[in-house]
N, C-alpha and C positions, 0 to 999 in steps of 0.2 A: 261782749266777748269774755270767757274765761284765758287766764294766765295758766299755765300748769308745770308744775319741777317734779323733776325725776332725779333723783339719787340714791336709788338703792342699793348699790354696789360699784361699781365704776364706769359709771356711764352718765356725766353730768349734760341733763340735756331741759330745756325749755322751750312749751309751745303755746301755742295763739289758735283758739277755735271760737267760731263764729256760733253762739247762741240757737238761735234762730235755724240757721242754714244745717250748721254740722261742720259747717267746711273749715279746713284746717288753713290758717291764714300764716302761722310764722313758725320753725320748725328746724331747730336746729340744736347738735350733738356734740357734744368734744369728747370721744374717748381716751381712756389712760392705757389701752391694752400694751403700749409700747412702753412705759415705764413697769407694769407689775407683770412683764414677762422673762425680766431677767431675776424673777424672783420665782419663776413658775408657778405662779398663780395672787389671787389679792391678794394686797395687805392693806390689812383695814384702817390702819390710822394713815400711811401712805394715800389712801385713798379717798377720805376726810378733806385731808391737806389741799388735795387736787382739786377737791368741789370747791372747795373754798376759793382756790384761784378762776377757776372756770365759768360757776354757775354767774358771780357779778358780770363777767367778760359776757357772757351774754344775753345778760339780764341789759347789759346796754344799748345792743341795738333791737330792742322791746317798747323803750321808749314813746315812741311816736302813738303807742297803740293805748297810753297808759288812761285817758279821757274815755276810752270807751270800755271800759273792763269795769263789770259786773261782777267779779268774783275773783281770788285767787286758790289753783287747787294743788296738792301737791299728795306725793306719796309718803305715809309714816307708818305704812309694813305691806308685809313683812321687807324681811332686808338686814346690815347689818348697822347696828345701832348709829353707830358714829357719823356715817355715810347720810343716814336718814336725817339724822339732826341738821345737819348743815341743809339741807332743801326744808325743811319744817322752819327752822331763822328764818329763813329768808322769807318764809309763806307768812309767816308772824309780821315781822318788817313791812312788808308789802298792805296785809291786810291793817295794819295800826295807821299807816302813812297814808294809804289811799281812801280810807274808809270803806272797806270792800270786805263781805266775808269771807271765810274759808272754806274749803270743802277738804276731807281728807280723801284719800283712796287708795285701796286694797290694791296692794300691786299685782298681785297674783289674777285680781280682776280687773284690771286694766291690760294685760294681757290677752283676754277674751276680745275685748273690746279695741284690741289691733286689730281685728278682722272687721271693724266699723266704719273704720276713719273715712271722712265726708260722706256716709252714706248710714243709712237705716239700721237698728239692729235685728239679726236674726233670730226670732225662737219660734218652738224652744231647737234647745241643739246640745247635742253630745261635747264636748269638748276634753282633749288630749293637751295635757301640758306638760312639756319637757325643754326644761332648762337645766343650767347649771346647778340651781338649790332645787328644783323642785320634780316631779314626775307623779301628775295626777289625771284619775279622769271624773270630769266636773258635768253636771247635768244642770244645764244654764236655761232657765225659763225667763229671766229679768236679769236685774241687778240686785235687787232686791229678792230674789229666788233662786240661788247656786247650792247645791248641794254636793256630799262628797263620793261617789261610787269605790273608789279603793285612792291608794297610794304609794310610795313606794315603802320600804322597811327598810330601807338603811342609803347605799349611795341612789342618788338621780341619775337618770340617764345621761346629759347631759355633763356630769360630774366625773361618770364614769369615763368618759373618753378623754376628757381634761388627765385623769389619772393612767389609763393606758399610753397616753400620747409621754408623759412624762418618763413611763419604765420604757420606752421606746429612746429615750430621747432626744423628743421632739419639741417644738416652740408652746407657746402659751400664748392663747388658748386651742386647746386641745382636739376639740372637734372638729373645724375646719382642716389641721395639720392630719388627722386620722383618717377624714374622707378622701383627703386629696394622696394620700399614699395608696387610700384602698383598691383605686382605682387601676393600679398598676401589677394589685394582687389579685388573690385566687382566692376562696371559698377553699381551702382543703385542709382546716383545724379542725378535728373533732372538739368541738368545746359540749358543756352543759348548757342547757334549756332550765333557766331559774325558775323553781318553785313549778315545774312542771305534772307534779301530784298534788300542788294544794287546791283546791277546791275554791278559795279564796280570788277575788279581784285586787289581787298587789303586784308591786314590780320586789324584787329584787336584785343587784348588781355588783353586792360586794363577792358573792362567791364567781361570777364570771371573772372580777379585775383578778381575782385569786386564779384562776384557772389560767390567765393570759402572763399574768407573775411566773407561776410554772412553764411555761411555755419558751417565754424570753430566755430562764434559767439553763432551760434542755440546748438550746442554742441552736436546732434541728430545722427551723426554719425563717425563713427572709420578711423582714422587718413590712413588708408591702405584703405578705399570706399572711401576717398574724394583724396585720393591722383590715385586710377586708375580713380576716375569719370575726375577727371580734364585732366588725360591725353587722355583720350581716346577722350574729346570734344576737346581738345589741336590741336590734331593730325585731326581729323572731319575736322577740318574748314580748315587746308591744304589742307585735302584733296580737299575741297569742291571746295576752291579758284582754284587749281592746277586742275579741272574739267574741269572748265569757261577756262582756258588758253590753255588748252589741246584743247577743241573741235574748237575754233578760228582760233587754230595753226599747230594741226595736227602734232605732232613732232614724229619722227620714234627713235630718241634720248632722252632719260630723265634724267637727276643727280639730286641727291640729296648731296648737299657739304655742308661744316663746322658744327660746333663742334656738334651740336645737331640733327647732320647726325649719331653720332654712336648711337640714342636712336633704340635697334630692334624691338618694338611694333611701331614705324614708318616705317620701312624699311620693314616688315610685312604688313603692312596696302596699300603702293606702292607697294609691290611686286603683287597685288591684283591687283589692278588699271592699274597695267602695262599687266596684262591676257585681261582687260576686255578692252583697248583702243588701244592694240597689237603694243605697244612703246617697245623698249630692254630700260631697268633702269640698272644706272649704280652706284653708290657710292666708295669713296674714302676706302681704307684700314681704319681700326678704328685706326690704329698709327698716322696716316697722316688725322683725321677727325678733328681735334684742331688744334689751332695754331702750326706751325711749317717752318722750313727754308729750306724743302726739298720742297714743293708748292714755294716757293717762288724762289727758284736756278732754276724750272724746268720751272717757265713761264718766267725767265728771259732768257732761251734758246732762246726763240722766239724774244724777244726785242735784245738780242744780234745779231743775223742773221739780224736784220734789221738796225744794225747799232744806233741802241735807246738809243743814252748814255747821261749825263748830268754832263756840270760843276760840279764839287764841289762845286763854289760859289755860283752858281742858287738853288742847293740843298736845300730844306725846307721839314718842316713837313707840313702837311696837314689833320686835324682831322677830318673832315668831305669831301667827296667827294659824287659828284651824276653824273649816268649813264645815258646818253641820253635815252629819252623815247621808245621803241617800236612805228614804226605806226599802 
């Protein structure tokens, strides 16, 4: 069995997968979202702190499993520095005391690799990632074969609604609090369509939180039409962007991975897209759509078969990583 810690931001969480099988044997999370929401949003050494007390709390009932573990793996990027250290100790610990190697893993691909868990991997496949830090689209042959098609330029999508939820304001985090108002609203904001002449595969979303700032300001309309207009243009220019990469690319495969993969008026809007460019879409469990340590044990299946392990001493964090471009 591999051990696997996740800590990349505030989500202290550790899992147990079976080698052999795939299957995810122990699987369990402690969020902070209710201490760093009276702050409206992380805080990074708050949230250090928190691993610190969390990850041992359940690092003890793992125990039982520790005689048959091959491996311990954990995340050391990208993410924010502090947060990562505290799950890299403890992968260090683990591996010096048990005599077990390490594995690291890309968190941003452990995320693909939500769409795994206890079962086989797919490729190749187009892959759509939107989270809080991140908004890319990934062209996934392996693990060892991820490339990068575009990005965003400045907010993520998932960062983006964090920030309108705030000038709204609403609780932390954002995404959830923005769908669930949308619901109650209307489609009747004229907003901008980001980057709608660039020729380019990027997102962009600071000039929409800009256009919905303007909006709040004018005071013209109800907190529930500004909160669906914004997502429905949110979501638009995914789409838009995920057109241009589709018709290029031709993928018979599609995901839609991380945390702001569980919004369902997104996964509604693809589910569309996927009729009309005749791709199978695929998306992660909404358990396994946020951070978590079951992505992270299952793509460490693959680096373990390959023999992909690392000193302890070479072991570092890593807060920012990038993917080789797509030709």
């Amino acid at each position: 069995m591999i051990l696997a810690i996740e800590s990349s931001c505030d989500d202290s969480s550790i899992a147990i997968t079976d080698i052999k099988t795939k299957k995810l044997i122990f699987h369990k999370k402690i969020s902070q979202e209710l201490e760093h929401s009276k702050y409206g949003g992380v805080v990074p050494e708050l949230a250090s702190r928190l691993h610190a007390e969390a990850l041992p709390k359940i690092l003890e009932d793992t125990k039982e499993f520790f005689p048959k573990l091959k491996a311990v793996s954990v995340t050391n990027a990208p993410g924010l520095s502090v947060t990562l250290q505290e799950g890299v100790m403890m992968a260090k610990a683990l591996s010096i005391s048990l005599d077990i190697p390490i594995i690291n893993v890309n968190h941003l691909i452990g995320h693909i690799y939500s769409l795994f868990i206890d079962k086989e991997e797919i490729k190749p496949m187009m892959v759509l990632l939107v989270s809080g830090g991140h908004t890319k689209i990934l062209q996934f042959k392996g693990i060892d074969d991820i490339c990068e098609i575009g990005s965003t330029l400045d907010d993520s999508f998932g960062e983006s609604f964090d920030k309108c939820a705030k000038m709204l304001g609403l609780n932390y985090p954002g995404g959830p609090e923005i769908e669930n108002l949308a619901k109650r609203g209307e489609n009747i904001i004229p907003l901008p369509l980001p980057l709608r002449n660039s020729s380019d595969i990027k997102f962009s979303y600071s000039g929409l939180k800009n256009a919905i700032r303007l909006v709040i300001e004018e005071n013209r309309y109800k907190n529930e039409d500004i909160a669906a207009s914004f997502q429905s243009k949110a979501i638009e220019h995914l789409i838009f962007m995920s057109k241009r990469a589709i018709k290029k690319y031709h993928p018979k495969n599609f995901a839609i991975v991380g945390g702001a993969s569980a919004n369902k008026k997104l996964r509604s809007e693809f589910e569309k897209l996927s009729k009309n460019f005749n791709f199978k879409l695929y998306y992660p469990e909404f358990k396994y759509t946020s951070d978590n340590a079951a992505m992270i044990a299952r793509a460490s299946i693959e680096l373990y078969n390959k023999k992909r392990f690392i000193d302890y001493k070479d072991l570092d964090v890593k807060p920012r990583v990038e993917f080789k471009k797509c030709d």
